[in-house]
C-alpha positions in Angstrom: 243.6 139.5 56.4 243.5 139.0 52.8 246.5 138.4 50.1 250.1 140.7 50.8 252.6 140.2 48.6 256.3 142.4 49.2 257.9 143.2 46.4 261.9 144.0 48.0 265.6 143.8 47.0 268.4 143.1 48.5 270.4 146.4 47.3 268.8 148.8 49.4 267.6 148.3 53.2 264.7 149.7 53.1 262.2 146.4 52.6 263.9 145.4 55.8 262.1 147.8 57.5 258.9 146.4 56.1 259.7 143.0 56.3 260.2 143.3 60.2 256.9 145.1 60.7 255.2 142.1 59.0 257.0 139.5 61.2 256.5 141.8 64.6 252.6 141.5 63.5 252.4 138.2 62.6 251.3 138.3 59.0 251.8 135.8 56.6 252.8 137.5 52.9 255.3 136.7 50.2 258.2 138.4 49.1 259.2 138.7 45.9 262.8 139.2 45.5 263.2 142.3 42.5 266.2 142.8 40.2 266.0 146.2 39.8 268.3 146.2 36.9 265.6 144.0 35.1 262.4 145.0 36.6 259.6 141.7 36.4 256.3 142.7 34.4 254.8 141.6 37.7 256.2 144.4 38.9 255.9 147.1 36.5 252.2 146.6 36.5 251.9 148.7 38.9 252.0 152.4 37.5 254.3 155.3 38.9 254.9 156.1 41.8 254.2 152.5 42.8 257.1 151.4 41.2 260.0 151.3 43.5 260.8 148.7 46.4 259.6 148.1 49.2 256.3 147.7 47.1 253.3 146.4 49.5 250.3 144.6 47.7 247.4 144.3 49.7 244.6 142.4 48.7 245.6 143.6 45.0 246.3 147.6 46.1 249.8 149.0 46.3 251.4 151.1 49.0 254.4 152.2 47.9 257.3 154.5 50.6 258.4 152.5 53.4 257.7 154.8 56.1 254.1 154.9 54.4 253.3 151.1 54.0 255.0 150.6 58.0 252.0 153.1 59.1 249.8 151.2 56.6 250.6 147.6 58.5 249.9 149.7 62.0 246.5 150.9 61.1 245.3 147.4 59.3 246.8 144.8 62.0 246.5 146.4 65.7 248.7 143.1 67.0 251.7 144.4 68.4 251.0 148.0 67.8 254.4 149.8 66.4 253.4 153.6 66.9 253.0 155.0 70.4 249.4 155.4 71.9 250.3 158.9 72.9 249.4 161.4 70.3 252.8 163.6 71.1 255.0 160.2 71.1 253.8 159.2 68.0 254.0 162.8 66.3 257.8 162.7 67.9 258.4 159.1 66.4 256.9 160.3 62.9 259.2 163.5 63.1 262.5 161.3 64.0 261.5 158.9 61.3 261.7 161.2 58.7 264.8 162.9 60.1 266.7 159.8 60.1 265.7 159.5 56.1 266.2 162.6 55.5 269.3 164.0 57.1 270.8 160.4 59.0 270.9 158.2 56.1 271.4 160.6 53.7 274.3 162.2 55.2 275.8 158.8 55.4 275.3 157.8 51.6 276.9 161.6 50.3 280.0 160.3 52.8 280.4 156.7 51.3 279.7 157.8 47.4 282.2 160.4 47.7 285.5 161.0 48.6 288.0 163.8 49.3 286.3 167.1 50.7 282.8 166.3 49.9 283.4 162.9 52.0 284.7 165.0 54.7 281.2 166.8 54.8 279.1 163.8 54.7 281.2 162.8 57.4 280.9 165.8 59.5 277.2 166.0 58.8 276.2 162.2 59.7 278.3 162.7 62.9 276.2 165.8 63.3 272.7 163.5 62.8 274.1 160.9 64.6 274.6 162.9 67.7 270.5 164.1 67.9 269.6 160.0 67.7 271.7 159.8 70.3 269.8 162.5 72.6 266.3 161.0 71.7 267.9 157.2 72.8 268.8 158.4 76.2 268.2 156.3 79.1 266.4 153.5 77.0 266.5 150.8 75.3 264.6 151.0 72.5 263.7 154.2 70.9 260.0 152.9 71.3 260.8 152.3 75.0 261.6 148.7 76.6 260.4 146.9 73.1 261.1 147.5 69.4 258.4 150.0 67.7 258.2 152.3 64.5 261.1 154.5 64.9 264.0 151.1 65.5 262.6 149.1 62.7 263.3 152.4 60.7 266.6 153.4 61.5 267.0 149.6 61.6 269.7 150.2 58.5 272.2 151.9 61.0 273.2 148.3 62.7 272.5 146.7 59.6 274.4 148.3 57.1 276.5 151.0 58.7 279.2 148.5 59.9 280.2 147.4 56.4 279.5 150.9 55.0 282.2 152.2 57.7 284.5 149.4 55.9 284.6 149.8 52.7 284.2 153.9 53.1 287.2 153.8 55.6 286.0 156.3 58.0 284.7 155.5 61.3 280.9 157.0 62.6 279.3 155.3 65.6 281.8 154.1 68.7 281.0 153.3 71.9 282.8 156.4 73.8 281.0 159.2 71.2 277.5 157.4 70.9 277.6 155.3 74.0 273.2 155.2 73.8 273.2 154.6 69.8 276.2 151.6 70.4 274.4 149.5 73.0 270.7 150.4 71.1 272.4 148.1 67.9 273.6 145.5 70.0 269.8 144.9 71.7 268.5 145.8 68.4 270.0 142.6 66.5 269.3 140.9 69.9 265.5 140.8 69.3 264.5 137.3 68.0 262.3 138.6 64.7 265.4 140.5 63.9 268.0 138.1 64.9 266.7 135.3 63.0 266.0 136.7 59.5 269.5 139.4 59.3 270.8 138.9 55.7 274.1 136.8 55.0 277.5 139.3 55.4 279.2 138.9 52.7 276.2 139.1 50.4 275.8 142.9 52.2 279.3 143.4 51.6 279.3 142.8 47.8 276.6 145.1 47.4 277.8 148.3 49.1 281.1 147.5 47.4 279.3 147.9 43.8 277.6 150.9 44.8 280.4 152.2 46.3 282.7 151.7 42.8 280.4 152.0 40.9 279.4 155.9 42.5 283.0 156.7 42.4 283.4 155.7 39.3 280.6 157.8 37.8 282.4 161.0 39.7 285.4 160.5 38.3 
């Protein structure tokens, strides 16, 4: 198996991701906690692009991009395989993967950093995101079928961190009547044990997204 070290931080979601793939496979590592306002020389040892959290070390070589190192973990430990075996499924779960980076999440941060009529865009346009997850949950429980796979542990940040974000951003997103597949999906979601047993505290979520969220609207004023 060799030495894997994973280098995260708790003000962005996206070693989550990573740090559930690990856990569904079984494999021991450490994780380094980063303050990315003080970076550790441990860290920055690792040239551009490798850089940036999540930060995989394996056996002293960095993977760096989350959606990257979660394909990384598939191919190197076949336990609990995340990717379908199907060559369409898995093109399909590689194509919704990079849609919910791309347009879901990012949709979702241009609402909460902004307000007035550029909120009212983000708004309409992670509604708009929103509603194609939906489709591609239909009539199961898991995007990856009846168990968690690649595509849930990456739009993983949606029951994690779109709660609070609705919150603090005062608008509302994802309800049960509008998104009936995409409500009960987050409920089974932080059902599974491995993701049940490791969710971060609340209010430590909360104080986060609060900064970012002053601290973005600040900046634009």
């Amino acid at each position: 198996m060799g030495e894997v070290k994973l280098f995260g931080a708790f003000a962005t979601p996206f070693p989550f991701r990573v740090q559930w793939a690990l856990d569904h496979k079984g494999v021991q590592y450490e994780y380094i906690e980063e303050d990315l306002m003080n970076r550790s020389a441990s860290f920055m040892s690792y040239s551009p692009p490798y850089t940036k959290v999540p930060l995989l070390i394996h056996n002293g070589k960095p993977i760096s991009d989350s959606l990257c190192i979660l394909e990384y973990i598939d191919e190197t430990w076949s336990e609990n395989p995340l990717l379908p075996k199907d060559p369409y499924e898995r093109a399909m779960a590689r194509f919704f993967a990079k849609f919910a980076d791309q347009k879901c999440a990012v949709s979702v941060r241009a609402a909460f950093h902004s307000e007035g009529e550029k909120r009212d865009e983000g708004i309409e346009a992670s509604l708009e995101a929103l509603k194609i997850l939906e489709g591609e949950l239909q009539g199961k429980k898991f995007f990856g079928g009846e168990t968690i796979g690649y595509l849930d542990l990456v739009v993983g940040w949606i029951p994690l961190c779109l709660p609070i974000i609705e919150e603090f951003g005062e608008f509302k997103l994802l309800d049960p009547q509008s998104f009936p597949s995409l409500c009960a999906w987050c409920e089974n979601f932080l059902e599974v044990p491995l993701i049940k047993e490791n969710l971060p505290p609340h209010d430590k979520m909360s104080a986060v997204f609060q900064y970012a969220r002053r601290t973005f609207l600040s900046s634009a004023g």
